[in-house]
N, C-alpha and C positions, 0 to 999 in steps of 0.2 A: 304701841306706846300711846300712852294719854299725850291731849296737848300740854298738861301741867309738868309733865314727865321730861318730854320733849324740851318746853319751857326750863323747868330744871338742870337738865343737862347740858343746854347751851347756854344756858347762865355758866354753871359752871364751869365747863371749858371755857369760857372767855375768860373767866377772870382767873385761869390755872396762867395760859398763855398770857397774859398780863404781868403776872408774878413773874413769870419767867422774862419775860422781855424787863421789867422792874429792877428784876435781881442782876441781868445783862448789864443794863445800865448805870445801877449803884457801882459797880465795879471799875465804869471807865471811868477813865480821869482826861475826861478832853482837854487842850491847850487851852482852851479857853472858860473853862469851867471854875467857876470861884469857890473858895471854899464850902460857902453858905449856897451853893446851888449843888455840892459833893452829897452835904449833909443832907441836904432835902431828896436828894433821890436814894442817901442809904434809908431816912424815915420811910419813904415811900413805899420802897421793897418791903422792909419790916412789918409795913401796915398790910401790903399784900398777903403778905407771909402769915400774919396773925386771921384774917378775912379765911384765907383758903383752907388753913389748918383747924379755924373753928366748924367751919360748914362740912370738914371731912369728917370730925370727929363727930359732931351732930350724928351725922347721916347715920355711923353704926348705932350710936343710940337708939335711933329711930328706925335701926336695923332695915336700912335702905340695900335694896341689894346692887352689890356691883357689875352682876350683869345686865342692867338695868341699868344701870348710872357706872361705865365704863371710868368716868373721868374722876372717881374715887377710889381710884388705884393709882392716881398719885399720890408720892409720899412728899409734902413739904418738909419734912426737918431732913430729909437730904437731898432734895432738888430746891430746896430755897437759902437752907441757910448756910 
């Protein structure tokens, strides 16, 4: 694997595992969490969610293979939303 390759694919696994940690958190509702800090982490996840879902569908565009980029066998519209 190229270092661009390598580069690519742990870009992308970070920000898969982000979204998810994202979408974890849009969900709680801490004692202490104000509304206006709810709403920013549901925007957050969403923006994850929009990030991860454009760079997947990219990729078959540009008919990237997924054994080669393993972390494009995530499915965000049902691990994210």
């Amino acid at each position: 694997m190229t270092a661009e390759q390598c580069y690519l694919q742990d870009v992308l696994k970070a920000l898969v595992e982000a979204a998810k940690q994202a979408k974890l958190e849009s969900g709680s509702t801490g004692q202490n969490r104000t509304p206006e800090e709810q709403a920013f982490a549901q925007r957050r996840a969403l923006a994850y969610y929009e990030v991860v879902s454009t760079l997947i569908n990219q990729a078959d565009v540009f008919e990237l293979s997924h054994d080669l980029f393993p972390a494009l066998d995530f499915l965000p519209d049902k691990e994210l939303l």
